[in-house]
N, CA and C atoms as an extended XYZ file, in Angstrom:
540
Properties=species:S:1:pos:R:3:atomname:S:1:resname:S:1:resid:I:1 pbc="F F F"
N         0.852       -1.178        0.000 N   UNK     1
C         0.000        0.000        0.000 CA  UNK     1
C         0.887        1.226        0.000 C   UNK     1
N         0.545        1.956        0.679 N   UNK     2
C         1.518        3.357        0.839 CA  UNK     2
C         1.747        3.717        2.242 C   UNK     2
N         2.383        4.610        2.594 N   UNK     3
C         3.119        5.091        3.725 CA  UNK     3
C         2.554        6.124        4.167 C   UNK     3
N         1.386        6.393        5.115 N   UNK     4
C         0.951        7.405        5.797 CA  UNK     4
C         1.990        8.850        5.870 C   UNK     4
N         2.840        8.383        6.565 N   UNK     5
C         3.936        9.245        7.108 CA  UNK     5
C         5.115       10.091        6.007 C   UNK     5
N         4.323        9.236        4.316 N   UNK     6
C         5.457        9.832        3.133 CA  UNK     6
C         5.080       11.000        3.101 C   UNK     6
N         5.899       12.092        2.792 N   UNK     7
C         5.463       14.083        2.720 CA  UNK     7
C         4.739       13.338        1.389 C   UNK     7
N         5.035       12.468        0.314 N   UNK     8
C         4.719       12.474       -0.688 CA  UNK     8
C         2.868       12.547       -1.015 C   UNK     8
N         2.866       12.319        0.008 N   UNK     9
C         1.160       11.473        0.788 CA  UNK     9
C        -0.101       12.439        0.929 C   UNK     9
N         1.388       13.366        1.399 N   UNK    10
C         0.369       14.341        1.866 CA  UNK    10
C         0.084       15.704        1.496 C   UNK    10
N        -0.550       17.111        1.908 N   UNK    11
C        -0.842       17.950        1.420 CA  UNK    11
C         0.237       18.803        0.018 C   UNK    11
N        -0.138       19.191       -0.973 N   UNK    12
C         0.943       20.176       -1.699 CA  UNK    12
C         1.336       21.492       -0.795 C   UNK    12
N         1.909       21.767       -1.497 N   UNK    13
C         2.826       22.940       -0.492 CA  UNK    13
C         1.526       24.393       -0.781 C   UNK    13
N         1.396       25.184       -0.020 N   UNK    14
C         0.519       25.939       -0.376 CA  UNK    14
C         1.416       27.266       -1.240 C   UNK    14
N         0.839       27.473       -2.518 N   UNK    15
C         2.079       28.532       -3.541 CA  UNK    15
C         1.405       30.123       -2.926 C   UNK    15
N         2.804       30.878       -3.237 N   UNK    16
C         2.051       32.136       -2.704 CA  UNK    16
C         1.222       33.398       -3.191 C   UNK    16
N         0.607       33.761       -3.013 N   UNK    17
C        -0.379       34.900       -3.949 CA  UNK    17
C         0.369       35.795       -4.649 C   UNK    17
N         1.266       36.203       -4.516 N   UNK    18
C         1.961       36.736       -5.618 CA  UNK    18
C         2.772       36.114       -6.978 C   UNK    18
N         2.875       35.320       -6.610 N   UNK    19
C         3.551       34.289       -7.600 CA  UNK    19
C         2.252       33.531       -8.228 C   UNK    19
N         0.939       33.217       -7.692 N   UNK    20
C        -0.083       32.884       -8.387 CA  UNK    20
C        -0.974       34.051       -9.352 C   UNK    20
N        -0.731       35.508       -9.026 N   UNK    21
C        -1.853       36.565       -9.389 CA  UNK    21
C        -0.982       36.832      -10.649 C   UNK    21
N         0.655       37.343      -10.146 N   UNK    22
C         1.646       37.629      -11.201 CA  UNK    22
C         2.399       36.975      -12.448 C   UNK    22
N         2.610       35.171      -12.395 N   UNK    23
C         3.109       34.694      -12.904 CA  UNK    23
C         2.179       33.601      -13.475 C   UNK    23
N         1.371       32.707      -12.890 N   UNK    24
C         0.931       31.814      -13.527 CA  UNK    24
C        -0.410       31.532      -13.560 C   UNK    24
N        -1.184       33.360      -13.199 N   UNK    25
C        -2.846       32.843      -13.780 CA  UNK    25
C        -2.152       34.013      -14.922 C   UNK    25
N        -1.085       34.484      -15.577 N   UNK    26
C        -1.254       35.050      -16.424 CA  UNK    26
C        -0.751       34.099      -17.199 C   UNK    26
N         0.301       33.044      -17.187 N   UNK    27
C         0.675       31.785      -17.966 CA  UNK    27
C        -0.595       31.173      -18.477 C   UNK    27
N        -1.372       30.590      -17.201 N   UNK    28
C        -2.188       29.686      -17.573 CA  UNK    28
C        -3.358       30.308      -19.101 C   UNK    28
N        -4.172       31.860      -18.711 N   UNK    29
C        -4.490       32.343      -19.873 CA  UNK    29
C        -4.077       32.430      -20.994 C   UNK    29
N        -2.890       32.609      -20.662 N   UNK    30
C        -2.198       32.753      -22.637 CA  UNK    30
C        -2.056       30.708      -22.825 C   UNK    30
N        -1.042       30.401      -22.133 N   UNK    31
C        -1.083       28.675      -22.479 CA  UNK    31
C        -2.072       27.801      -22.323 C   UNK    31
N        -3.369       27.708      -21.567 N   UNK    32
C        -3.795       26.610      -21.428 CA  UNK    32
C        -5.068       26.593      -22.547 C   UNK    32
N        -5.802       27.953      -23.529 N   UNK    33
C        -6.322       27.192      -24.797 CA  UNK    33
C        -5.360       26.374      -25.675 C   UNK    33
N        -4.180       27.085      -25.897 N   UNK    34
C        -3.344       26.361      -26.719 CA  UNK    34
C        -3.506       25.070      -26.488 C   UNK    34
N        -2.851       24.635      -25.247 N   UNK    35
C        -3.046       23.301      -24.749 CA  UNK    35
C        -4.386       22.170      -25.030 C   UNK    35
N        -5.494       23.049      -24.457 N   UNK    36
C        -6.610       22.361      -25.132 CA  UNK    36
C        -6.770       21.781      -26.438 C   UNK    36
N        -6.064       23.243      -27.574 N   UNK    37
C        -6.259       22.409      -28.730 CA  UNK    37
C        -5.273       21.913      -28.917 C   UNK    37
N        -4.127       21.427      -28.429 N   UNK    38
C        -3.613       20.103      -28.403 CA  UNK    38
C        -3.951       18.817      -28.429 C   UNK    38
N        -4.671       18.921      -27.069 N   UNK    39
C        -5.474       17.753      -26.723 CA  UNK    39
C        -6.269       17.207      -27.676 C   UNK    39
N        -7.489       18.569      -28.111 N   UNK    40
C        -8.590       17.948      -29.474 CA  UNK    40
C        -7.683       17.319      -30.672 C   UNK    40
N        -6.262       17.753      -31.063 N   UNK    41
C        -5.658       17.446      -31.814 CA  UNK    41
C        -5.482       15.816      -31.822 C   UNK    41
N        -4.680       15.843      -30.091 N   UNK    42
C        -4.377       14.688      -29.703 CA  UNK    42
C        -5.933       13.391      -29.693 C   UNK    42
N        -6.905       13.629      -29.290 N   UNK    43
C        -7.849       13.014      -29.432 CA  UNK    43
C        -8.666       12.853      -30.701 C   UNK    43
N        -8.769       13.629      -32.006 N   UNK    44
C        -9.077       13.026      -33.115 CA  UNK    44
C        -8.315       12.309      -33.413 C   UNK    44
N        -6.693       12.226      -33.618 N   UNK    45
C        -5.574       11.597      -34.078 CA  UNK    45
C        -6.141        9.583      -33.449 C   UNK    45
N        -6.245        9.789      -32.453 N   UNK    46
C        -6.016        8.881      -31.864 CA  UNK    46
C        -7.769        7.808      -32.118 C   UNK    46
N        -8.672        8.324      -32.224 N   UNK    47
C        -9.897        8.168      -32.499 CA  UNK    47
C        -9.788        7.987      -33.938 C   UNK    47
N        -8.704        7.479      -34.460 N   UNK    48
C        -8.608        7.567      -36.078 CA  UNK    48
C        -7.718        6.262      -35.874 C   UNK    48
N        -7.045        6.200      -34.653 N   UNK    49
C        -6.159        4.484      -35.062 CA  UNK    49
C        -6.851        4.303      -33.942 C   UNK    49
N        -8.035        4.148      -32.629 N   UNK    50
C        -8.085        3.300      -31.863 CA  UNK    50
C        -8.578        1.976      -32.598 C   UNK    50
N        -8.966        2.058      -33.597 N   UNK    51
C        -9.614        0.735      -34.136 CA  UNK    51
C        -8.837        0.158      -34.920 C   UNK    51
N        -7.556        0.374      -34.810 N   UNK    52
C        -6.348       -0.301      -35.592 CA  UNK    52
C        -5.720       -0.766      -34.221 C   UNK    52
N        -5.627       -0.264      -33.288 N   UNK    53
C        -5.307       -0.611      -31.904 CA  UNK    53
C        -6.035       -1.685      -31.455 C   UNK    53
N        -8.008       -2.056      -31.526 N   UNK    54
C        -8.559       -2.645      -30.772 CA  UNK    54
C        -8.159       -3.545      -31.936 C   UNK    54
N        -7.991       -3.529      -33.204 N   UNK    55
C        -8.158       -4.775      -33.427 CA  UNK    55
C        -6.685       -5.687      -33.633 C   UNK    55
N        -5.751       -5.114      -33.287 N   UNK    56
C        -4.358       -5.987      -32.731 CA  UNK    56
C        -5.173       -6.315      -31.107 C   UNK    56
N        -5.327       -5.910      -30.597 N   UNK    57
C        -5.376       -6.476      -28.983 CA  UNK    57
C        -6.757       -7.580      -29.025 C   UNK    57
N        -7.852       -7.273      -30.126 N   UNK    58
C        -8.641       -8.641      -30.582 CA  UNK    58
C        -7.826      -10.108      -30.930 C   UNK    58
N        -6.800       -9.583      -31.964 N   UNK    59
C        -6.111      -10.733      -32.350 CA  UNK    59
C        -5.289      -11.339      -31.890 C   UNK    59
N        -4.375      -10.534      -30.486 N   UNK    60
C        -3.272      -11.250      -30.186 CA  UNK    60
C        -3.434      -11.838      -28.944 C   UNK    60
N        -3.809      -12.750      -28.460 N   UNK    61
C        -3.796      -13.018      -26.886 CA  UNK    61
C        -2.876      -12.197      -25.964 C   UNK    61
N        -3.821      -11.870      -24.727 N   UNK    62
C        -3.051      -11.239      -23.412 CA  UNK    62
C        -2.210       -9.770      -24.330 C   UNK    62
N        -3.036       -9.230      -25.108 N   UNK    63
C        -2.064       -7.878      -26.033 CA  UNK    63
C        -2.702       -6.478      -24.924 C   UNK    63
N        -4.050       -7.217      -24.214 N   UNK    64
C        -5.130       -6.090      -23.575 CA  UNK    64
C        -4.416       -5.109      -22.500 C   UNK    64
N        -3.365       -6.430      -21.857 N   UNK    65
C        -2.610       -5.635      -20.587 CA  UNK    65
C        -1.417       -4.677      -20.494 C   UNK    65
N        -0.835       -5.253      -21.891 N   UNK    66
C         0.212       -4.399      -22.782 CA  UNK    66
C        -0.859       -3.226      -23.467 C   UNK    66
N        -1.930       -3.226      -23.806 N   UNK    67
C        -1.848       -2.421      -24.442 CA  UNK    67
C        -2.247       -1.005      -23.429 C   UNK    67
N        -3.170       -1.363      -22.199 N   UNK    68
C        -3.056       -0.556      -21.230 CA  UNK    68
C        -1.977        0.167      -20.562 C   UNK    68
N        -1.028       -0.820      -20.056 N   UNK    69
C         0.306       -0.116      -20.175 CA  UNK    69
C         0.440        1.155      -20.763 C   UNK    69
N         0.377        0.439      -22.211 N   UNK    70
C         1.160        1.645      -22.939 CA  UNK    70
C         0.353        2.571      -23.260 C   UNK    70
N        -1.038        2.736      -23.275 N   UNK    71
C        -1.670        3.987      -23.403 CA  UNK    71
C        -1.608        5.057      -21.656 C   UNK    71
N        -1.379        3.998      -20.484 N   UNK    72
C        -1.128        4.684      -19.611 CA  UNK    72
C         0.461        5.492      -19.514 C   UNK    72
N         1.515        4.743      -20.038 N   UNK    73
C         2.553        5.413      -19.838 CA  UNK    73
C         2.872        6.788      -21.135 C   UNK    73
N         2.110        6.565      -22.357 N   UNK    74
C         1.801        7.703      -22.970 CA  UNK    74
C         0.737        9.055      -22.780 C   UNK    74
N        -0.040        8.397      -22.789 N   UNK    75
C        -1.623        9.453      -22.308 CA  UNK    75
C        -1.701        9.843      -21.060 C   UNK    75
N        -1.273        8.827      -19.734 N   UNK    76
C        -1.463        9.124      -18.856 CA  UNK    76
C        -0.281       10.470      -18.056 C   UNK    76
N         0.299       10.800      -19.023 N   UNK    77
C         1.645       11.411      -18.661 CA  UNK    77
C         0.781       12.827      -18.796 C   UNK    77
N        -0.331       12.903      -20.025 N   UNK    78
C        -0.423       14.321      -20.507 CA  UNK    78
C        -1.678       14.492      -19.659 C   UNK    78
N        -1.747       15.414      -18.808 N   UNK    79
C        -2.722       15.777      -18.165 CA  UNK    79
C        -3.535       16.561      -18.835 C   UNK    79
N        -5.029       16.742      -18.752 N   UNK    80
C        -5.860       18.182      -19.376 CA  UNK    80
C        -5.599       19.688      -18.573 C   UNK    80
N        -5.792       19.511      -17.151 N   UNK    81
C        -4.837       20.890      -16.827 CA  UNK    81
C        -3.944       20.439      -16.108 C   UNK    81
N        -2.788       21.237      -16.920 N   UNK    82
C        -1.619       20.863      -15.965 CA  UNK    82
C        -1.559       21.393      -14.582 C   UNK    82
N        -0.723       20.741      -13.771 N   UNK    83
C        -0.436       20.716      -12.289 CA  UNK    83
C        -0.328       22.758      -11.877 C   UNK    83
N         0.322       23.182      -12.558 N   UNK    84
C         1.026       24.470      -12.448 CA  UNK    84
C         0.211       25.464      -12.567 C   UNK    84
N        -1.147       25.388      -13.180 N   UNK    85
C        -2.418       25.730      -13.943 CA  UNK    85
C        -2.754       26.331      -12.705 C   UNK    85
N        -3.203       27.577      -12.607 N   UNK    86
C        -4.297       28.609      -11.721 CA  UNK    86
C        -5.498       28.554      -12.308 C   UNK    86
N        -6.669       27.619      -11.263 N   UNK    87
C        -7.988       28.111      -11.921 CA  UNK    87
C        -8.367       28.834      -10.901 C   UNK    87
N        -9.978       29.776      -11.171 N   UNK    88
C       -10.151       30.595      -10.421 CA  UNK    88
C       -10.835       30.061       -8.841 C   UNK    88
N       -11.024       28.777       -8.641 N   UNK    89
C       -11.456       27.898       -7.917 CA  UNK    89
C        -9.817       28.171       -6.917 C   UNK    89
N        -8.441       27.333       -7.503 N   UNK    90
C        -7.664       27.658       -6.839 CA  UNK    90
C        -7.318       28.621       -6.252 C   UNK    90
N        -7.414       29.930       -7.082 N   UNK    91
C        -6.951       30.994       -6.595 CA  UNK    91
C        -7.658       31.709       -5.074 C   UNK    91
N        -9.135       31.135       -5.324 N   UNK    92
C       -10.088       31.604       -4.191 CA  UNK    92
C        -9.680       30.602       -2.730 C   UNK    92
N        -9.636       29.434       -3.246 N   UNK    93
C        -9.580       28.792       -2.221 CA  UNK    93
C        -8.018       27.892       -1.823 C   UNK    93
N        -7.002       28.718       -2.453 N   UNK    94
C        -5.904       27.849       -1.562 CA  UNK    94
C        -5.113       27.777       -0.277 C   UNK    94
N        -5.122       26.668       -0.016 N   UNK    95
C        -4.626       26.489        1.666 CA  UNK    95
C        -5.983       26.309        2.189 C   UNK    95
N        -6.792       25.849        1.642 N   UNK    96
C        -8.605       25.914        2.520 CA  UNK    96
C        -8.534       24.554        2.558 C   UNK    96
N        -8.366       23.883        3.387 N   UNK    97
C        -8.530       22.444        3.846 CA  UNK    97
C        -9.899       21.908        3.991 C   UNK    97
N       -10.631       22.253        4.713 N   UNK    98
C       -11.951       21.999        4.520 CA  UNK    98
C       -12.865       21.927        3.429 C   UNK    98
N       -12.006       22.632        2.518 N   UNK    99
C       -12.911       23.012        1.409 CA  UNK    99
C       -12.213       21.818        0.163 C   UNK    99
N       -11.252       21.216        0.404 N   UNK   100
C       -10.583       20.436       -0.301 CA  UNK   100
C       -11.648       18.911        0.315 C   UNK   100
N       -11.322       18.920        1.206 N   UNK   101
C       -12.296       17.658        2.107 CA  UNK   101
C       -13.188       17.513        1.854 C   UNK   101
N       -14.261       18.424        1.631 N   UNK   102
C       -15.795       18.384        1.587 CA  UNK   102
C       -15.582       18.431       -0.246 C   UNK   102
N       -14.707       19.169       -1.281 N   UNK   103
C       -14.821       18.391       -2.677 CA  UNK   103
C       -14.656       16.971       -2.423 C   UNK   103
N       -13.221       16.326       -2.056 N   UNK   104
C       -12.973       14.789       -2.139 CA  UNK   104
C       -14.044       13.891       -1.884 C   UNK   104
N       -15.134       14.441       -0.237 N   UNK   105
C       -15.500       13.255        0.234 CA  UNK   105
C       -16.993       13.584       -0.645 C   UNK   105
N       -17.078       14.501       -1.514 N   UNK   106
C       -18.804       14.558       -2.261 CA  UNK   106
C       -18.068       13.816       -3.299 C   UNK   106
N       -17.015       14.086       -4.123 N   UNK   107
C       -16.730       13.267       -5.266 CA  UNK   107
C       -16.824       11.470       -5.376 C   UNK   107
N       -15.593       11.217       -3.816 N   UNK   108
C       -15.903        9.853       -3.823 CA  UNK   108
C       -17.664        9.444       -3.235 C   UNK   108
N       -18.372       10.197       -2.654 N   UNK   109
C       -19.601        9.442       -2.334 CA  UNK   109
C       -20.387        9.593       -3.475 C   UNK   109
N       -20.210       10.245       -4.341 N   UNK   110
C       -21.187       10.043       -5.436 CA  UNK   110
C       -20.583        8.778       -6.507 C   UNK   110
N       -19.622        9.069       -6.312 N   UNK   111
C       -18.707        7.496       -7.049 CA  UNK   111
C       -19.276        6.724       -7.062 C   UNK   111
N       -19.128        6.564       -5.431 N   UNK   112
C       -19.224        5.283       -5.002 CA  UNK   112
C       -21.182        4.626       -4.767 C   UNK   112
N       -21.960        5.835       -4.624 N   UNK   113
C       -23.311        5.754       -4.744 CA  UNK   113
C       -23.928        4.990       -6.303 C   UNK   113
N       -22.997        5.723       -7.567 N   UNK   114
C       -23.108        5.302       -9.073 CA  UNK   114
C       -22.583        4.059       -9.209 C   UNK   114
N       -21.660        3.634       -8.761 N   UNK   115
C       -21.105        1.977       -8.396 CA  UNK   115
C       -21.864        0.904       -7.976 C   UNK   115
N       -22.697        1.573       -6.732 N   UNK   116
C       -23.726        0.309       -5.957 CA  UNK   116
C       -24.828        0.584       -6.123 C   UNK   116
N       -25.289        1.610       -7.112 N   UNK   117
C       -26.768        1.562       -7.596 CA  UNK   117
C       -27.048        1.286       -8.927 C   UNK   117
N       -25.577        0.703       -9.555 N   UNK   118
C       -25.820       -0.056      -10.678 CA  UNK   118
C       -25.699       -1.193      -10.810 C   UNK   118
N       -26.635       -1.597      -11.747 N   UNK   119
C       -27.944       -2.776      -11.983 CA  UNK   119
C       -26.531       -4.079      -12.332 C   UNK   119
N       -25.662       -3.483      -13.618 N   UNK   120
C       -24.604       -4.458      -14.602 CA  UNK   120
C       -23.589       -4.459      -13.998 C   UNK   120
N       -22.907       -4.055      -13.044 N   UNK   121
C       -22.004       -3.546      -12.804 CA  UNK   121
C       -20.964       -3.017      -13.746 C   UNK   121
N       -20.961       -2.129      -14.567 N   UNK   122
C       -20.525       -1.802      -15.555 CA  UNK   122
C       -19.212       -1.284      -15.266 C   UNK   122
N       -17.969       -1.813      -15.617 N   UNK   123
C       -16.324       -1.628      -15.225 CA  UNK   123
C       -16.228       -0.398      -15.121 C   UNK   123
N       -16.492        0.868      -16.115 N   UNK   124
C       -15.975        1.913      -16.295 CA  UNK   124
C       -16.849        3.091      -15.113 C   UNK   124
N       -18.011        2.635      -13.930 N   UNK   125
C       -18.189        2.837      -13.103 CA  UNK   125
C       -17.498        2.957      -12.081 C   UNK   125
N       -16.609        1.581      -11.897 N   UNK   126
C       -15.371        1.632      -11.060 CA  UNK   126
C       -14.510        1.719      -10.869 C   UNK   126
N       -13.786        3.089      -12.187 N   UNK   127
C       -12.570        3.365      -11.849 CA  UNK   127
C       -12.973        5.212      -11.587 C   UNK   127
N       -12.057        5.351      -11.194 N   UNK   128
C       -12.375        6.589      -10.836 CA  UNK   128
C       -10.286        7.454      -10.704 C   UNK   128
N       -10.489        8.200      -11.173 N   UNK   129
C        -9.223        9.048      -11.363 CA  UNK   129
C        -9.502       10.628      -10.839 C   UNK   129
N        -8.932       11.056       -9.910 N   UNK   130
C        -8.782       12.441       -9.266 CA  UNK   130
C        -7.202       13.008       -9.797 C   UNK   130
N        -7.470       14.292      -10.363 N   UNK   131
C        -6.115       15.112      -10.699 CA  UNK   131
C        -5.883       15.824       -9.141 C   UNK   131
N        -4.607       16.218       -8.873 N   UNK   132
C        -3.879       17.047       -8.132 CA  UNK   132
C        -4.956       18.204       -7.592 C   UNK   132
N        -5.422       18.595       -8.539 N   UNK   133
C        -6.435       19.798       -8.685 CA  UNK   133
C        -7.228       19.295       -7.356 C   UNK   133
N        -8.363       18.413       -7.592 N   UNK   134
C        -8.626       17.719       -6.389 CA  UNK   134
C        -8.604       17.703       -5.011 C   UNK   134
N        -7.599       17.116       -5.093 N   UNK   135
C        -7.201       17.106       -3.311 CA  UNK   135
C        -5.385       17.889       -3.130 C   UNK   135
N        -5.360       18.873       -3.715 N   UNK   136
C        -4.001       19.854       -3.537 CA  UNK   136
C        -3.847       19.953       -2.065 C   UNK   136
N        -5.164       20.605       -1.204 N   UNK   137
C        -4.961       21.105       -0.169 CA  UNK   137
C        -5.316       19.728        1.023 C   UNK   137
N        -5.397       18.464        0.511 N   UNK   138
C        -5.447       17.322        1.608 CA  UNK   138
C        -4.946       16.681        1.780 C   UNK   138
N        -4.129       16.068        0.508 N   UNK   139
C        -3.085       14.857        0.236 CA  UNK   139
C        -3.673       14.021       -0.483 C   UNK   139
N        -2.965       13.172       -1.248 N   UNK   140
C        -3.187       11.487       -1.648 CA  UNK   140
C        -3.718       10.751       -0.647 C   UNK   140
N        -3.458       10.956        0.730 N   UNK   141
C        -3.259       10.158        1.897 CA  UNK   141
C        -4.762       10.047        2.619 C   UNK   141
N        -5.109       11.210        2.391 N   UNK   142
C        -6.553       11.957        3.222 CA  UNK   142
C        -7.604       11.154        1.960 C   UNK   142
N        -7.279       11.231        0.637 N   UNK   143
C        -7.929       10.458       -0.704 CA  UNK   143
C        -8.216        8.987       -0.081 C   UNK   143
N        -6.947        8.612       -0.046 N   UNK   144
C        -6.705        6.779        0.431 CA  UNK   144
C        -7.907        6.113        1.340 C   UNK   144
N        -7.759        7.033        2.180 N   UNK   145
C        -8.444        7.071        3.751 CA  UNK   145
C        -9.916        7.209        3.475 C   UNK   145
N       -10.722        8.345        2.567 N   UNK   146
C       -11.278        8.251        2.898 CA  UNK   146
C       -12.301        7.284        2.035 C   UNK   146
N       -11.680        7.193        0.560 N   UNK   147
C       -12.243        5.940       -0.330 CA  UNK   147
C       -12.091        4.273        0.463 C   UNK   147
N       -11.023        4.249        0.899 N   UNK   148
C       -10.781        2.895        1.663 CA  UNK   148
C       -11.997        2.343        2.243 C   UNK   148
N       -12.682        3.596        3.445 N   UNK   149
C       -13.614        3.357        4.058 CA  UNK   149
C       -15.019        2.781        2.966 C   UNK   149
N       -14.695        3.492        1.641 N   UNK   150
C       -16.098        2.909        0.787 CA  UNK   150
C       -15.713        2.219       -0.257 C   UNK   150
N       -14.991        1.323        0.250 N   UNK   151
C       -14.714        0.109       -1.103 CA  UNK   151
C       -13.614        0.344       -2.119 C   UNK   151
N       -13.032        1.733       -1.952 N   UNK   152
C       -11.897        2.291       -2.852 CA  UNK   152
C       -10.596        1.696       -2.780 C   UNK   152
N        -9.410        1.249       -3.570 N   UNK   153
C        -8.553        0.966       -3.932 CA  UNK   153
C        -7.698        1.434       -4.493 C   UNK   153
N        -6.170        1.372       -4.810 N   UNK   154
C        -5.545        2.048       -6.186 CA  UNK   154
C        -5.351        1.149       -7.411 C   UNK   154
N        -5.861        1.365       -8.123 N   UNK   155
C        -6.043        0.801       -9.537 CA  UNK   155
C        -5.248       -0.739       -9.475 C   UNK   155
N        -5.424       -1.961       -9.636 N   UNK   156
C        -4.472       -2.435      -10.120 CA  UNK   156
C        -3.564       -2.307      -10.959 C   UNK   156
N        -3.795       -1.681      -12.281 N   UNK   157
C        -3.109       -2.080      -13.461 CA  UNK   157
C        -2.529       -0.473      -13.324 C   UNK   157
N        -3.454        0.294      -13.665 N   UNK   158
C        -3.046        1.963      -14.099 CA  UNK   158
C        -2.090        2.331      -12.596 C   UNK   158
N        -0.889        3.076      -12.784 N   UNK   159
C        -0.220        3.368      -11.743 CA  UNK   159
C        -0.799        5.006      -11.406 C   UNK   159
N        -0.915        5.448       -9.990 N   UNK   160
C        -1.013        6.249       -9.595 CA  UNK   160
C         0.315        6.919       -8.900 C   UNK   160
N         0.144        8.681       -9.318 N   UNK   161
C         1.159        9.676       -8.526 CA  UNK   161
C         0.389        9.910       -7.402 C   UNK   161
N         1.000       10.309       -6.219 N   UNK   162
C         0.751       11.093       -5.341 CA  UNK   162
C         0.507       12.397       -5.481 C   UNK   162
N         1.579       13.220       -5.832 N   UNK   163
C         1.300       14.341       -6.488 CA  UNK   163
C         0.972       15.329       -8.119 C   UNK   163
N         0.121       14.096       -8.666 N   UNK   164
C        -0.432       14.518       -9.685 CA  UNK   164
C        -1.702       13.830      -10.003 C   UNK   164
N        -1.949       12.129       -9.615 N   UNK   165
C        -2.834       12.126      -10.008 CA  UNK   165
C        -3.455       10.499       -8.881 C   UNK   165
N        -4.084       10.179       -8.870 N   UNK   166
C        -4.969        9.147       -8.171 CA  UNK   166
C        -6.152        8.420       -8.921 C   UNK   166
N        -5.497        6.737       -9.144 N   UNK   167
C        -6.295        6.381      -10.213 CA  UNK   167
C        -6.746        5.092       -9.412 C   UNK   167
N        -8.259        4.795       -8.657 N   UNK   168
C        -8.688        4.263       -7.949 CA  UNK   168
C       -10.045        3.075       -8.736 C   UNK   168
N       -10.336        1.695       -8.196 N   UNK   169
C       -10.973        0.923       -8.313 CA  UNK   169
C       -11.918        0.488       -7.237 C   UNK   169
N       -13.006        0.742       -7.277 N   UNK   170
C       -14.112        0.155       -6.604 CA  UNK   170
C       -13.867       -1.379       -6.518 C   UNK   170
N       -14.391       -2.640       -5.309 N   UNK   171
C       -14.478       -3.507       -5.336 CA  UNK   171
C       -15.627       -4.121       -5.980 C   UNK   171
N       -16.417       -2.896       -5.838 N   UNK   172
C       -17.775       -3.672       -6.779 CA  UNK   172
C       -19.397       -4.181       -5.590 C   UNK   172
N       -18.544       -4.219       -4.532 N   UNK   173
C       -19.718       -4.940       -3.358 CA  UNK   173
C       -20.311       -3.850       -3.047 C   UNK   173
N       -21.685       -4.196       -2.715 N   UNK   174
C       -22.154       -2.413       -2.050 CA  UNK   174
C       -21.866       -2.749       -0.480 C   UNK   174
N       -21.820       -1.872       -0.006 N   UNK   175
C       -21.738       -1.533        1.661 CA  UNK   175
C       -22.420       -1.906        2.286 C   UNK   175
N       -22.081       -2.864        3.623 N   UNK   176
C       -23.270       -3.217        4.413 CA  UNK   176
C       -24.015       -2.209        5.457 C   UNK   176
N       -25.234       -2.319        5.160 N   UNK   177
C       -25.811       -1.079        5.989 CA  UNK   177
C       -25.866       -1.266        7.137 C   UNK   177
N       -25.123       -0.199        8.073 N   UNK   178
C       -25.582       -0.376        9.708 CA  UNK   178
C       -26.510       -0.078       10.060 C   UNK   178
N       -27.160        1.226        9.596 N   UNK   179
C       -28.166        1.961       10.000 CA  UNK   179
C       -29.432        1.758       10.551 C   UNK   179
N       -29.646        0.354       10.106 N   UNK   180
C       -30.555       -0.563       10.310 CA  UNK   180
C       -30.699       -1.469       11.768 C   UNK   180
């Protein structure tokens, strides 16, 4: 599992208002449409060979786990906003701990509510991926903790950062009710 006690674990460093007002919500405006249309770039491109992709991993036995791999160690590298990115959400609320807590623990309970109130159990229900953005002001650690409690995991296959990204698997069981 992971190490409570790693700094890696836990909260980002809080950046300071001058260096966020002066330097990089004026970066992020000029760079991050660019970036976007990168991405659309990057996503027609790729929506043009996934079906040259699915159909090697049809034909070759065991090609499915390789081929995850390698779309994670390519794709998963390029984030949609990068880490460095000022949104106006950050800017209002950084260093607000509470306010990081109460996003994480509505995100994972609605997760995890869409998980055990479905009928098929449909895979792509139970993965669930949080960016940095997320939980900046709580940690990976405070994430761990509080999905653990509802069936949450870290991905088998897809590797997760601490400080960039958290790529989690439901077990699939719903919760036994105490309440009762």
């Amino acid at each position: 599992m992971h190490d409570h006690d790693d700094p890696a674990w836990g909260p980002l460093p809080v950046r300071p208002t001058a260096l966020c007002w002066l330097l990089l919500l004026p970066l992020t405006l000029v760079f991050l449409p660019v970036w976007w249309v990168v991405w659309i770039f990057l996503a027609v491109c790729l929506y043009f060979v996934a079906p040259v992709a699915e159909l090697i991993v049809y034909m070759v036995p065991r090609a499915e786990n390789g081929a995850t791999r390698m779309l994670d160690a390519t794709l998963g590298r390029v984030p949609f906003l990068p880490l460095w990115c000022v949104t106006p959400v950050a800017l209002a609320r950084e260093g607000d701990t509470a306010y990081y807590r109460a996003r994480v623990d509505r995100r994972i309970e609605k997760q995890t509510r869409r998980v055990e109130t479905s009928r098929h159990r449909r895979e792509y229900h139970r993965d669930l991926e949080l960016g940095a953005h997320y939980f900046r002001g709580v940690g990976a650690g405070y994430v761990l903790r509080v999905a653990a409690e509802q069936g949450w995991n870290l991905h088998p296959v897809l590797r997760s950062h601490p400080r960039r990204l958290l790529r989690l698997r439901h077990d699939g069981r719903p919760r036994p009710d105490f309440g009762n």
